[in-house]
C-alpha positions as CSV (number, residue, x, y, z in Angstrom):
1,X,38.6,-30.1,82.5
2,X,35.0,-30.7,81.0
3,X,34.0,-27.6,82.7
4,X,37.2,-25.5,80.5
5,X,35.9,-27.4,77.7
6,X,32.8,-25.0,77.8
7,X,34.3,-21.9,79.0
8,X,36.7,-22.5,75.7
9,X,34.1,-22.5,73.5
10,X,32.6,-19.2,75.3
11,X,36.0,-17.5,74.3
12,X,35.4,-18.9,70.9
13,X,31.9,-17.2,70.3
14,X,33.3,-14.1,71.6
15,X,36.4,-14.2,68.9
16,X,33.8,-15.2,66.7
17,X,32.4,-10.8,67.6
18,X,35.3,-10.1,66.0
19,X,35.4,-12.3,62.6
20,X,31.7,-11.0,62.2
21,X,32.5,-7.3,62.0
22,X,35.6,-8.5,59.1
23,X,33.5,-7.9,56.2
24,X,36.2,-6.2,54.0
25,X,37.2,-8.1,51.5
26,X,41.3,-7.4,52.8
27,X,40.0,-8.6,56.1
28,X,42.8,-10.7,57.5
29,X,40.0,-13.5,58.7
30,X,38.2,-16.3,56.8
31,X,35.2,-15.7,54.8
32,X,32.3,-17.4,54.3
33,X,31.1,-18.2,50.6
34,X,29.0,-20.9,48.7
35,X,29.3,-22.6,45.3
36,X,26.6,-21.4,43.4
37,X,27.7,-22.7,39.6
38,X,30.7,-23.7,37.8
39,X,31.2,-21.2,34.7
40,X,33.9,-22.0,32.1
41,X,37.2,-23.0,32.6
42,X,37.9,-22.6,36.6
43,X,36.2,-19.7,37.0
44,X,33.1,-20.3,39.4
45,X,29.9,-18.3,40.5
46,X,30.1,-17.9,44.4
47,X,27.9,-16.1,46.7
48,X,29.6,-14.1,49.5
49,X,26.6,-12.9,52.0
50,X,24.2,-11.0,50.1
51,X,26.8,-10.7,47.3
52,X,27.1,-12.7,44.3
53,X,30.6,-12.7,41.9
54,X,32.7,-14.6,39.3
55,X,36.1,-15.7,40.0
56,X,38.9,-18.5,39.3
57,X,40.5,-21.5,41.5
58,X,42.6,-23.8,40.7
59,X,41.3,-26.3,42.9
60,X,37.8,-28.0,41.9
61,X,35.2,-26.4,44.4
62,X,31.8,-28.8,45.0
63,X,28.9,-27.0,43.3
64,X,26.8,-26.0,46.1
65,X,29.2,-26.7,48.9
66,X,30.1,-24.5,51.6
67,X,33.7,-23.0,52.2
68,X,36.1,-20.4,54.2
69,X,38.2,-18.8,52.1
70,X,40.8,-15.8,52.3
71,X,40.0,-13.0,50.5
72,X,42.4,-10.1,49.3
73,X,42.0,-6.8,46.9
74,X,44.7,-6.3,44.5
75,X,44.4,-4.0,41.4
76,X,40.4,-4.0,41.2
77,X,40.4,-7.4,41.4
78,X,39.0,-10.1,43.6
79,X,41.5,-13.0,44.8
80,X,40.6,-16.2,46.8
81,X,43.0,-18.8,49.0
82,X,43.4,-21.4,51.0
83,X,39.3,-22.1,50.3
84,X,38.4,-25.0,53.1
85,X,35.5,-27.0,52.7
86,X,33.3,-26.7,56.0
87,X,31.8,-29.4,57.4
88,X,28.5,-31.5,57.0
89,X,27.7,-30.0,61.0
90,X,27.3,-26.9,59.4
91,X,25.3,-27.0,56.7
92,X,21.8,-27.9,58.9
93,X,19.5,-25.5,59.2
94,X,16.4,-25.1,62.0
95,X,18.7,-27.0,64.5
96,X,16.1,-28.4,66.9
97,X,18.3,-28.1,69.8
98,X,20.0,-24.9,70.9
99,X,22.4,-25.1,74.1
100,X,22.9,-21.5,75.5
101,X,26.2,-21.1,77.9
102,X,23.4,-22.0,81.0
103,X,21.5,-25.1,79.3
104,X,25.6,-25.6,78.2
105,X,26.8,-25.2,82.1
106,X,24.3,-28.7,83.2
107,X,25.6,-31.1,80.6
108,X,29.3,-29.9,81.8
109,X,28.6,-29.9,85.9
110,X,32.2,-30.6,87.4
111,X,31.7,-34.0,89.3
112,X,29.3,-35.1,86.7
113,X,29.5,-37.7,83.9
114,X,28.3,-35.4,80.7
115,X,27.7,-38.6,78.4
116,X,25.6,-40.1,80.6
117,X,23.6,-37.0,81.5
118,X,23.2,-36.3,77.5
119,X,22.3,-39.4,76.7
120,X,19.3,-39.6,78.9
121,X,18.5,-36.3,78.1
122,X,18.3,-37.4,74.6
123,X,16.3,-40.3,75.0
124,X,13.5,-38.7,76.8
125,X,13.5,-35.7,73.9
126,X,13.7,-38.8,71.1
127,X,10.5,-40.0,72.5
128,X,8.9,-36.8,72.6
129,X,10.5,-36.0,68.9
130,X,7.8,-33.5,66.9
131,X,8.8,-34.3,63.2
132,X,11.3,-36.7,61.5
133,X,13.9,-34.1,61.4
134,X,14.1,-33.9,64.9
135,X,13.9,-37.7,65.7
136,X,16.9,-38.0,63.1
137,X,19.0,-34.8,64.5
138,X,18.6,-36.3,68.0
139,X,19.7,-39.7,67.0
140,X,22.6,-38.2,65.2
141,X,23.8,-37.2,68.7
142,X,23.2,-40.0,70.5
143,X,25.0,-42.0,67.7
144,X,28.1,-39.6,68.2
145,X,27.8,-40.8,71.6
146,X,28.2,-44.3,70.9
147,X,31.1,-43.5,69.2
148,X,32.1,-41.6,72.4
149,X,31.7,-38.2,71.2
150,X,29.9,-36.2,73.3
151,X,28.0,-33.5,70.5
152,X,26.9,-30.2,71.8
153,X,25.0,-27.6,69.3
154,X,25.8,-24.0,71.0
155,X,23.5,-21.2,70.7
156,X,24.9,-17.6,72.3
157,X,23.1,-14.9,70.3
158,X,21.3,-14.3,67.1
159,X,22.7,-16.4,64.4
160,X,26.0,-17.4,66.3
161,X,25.5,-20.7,66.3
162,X,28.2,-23.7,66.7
163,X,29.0,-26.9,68.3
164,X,31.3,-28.8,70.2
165,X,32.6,-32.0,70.6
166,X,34.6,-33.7,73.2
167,X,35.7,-37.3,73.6
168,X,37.7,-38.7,77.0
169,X,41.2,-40.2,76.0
170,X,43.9,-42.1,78.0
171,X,47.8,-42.1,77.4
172,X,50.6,-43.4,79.5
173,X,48.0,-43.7,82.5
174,X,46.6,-40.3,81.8
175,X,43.5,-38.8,81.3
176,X,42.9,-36.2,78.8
177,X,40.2,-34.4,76.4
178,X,40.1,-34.5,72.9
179,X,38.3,-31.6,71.4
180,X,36.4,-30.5,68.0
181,X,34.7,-27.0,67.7
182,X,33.2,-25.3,65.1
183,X,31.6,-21.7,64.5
184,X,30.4,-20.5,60.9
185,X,32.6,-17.0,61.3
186,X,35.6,-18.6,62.9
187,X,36.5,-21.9,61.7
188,X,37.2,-25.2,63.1
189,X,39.6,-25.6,66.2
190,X,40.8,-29.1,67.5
191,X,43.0,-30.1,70.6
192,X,43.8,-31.8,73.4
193,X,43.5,-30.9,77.4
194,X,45.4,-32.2,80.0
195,X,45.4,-31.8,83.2
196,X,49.2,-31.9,84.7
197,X,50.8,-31.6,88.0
198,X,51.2,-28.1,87.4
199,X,47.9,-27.0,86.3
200,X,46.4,-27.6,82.6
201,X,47.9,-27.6,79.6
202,X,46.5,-26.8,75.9
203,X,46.9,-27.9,72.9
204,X,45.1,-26.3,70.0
205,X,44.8,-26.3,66.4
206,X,43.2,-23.5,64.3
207,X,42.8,-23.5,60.5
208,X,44.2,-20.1,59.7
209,X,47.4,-17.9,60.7
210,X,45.2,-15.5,61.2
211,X,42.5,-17.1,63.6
212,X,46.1,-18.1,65.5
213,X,47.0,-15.2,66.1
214,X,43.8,-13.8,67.3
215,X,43.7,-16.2,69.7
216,X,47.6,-15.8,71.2
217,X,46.0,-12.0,71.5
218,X,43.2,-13.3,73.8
219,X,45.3,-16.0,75.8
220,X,44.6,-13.2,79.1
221,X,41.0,-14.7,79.0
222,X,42.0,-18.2,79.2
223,X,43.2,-17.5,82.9
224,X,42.5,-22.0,83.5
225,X,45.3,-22.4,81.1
226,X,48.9,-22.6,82.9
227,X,50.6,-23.9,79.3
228,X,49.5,-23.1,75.9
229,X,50.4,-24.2,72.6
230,X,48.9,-22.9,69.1
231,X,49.0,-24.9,66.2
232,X,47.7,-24.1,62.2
233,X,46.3,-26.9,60.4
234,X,44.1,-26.6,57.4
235,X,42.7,-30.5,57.8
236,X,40.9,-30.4,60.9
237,X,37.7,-32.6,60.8
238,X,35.0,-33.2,63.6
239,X,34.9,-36.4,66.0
240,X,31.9,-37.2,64.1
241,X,30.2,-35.2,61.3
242,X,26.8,-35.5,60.4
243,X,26.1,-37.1,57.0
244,X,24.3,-36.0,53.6
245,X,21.4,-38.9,54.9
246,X,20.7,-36.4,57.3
247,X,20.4,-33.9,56.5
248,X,18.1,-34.9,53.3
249,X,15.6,-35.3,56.2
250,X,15.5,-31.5,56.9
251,X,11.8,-30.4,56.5
């Protein structure tokens, strides 16, 4: 099922293709924006790509925080909903440690424990760490490991970067995967994988109606899956984030 895990998170990246090229503002997927200043009122100063504008929310937005928001055009003007705060994974920059879908396929070797090859991988990089931003990134992942999340930051092409997370759970004798991913364009997606007599089932959560729905369009690629259930929810968080300590290291 670890192996799944990756090829998942491959599907992901490419639905992720598709969320990239939405750059209409009545594009039916998220959007990315930043908190640039609070102005009177609830009327804020965001910054959408290369664009900067004014517009309200009724819900109090972090200065300088990071969100996915649903974006419309109606009568000239501008509207914003269901804005979702992404996490503290995402806001590191110059990620020391890239895992394209090959350097991805040797941590996930079917037959092969993945903590234990990632945490000896990560011991031999910590002692080989070339600045104090790397020595704290690494041990941020072998700390997720001790909380028995396996981290794994994803690199597929230029600027498509993500990560996922996977931790081993046990129910009524059973084995199964709990999942976290996350990829600037597309969201965060959480689940479970279980393997059944029948094949492998799915369960998976996705923070919009309209990344849903994207996805129930692609189940043909998910060929691994013999049962598949999509789920919305807007409160998805990772296994383990990566605090604000942290990421005050960077540079």
């Amino acid at each position: 099922m670890i192996k799944q895990l990756g090829q998942l998170a491959q599907i992901q990246n490419n639905l992720q293709n598709s969320a990239t090229q939405a750059t209409q503002f009545n594009a039916t997927l998220p959007m990315r924006l930043e908190v640039m200043e609070k102005m009177q009122g609830i009327r804020y100063m965001l910054k959408i790509g290369n664009i900067t504008m004014e517009t309200k929310s009724l819900k109090e937005l972090e200065i300088g925080g990071k969100y996915w928001a649903m974006m419309a055009k109606s009568n000239g003007s501008i509207t914003l909903s269901d804005l979702i705060k992404q996490p503290d994974l995402l806001k590191t920059q110059n990620i020391p440690l890239r895992l394209n879908p090959e350097a991805m396929a040797q941590f996930l070797k079917e037959g092969e424990n993945p903590f234990e090859t990632m945490k000896g991988f990560l011991m031999d990089r910590l002692a080989q760490a070339e600045s104090k931003w790397e020595f704290a990134f690494l041990s941020h992942m072998l700390m997720s490991l001790r909380q028995k999340v396996l981290t794994l930051p994803l690199h597929y092409d230029e600027k498509k970067d993500g990560f996922l997370q996977l931790r081993k759970k046990q129910a009524n004798n059973h084995d199964y995967l709990e999942f976290y991913s996350v990829f600037a364009n597309l969201g965060a997606t959480w689940g479970y994988l279980y393997k059944l007599n029948n094949g492998i089932k799915l369960d998976i959560s996705v923070m919009y109606e309209s990344i849903a729905k994207l996805l129930k369009n692609n189940l043909n690629e998910l060929e691994f899956i013999n049962q598949v259930n999509i789920h919305t929810n807007s409160e998805i968080k990772p296994l383990y984030d990566f605090n604000d300590f942290l990421l005050d290291l960077e540079g």
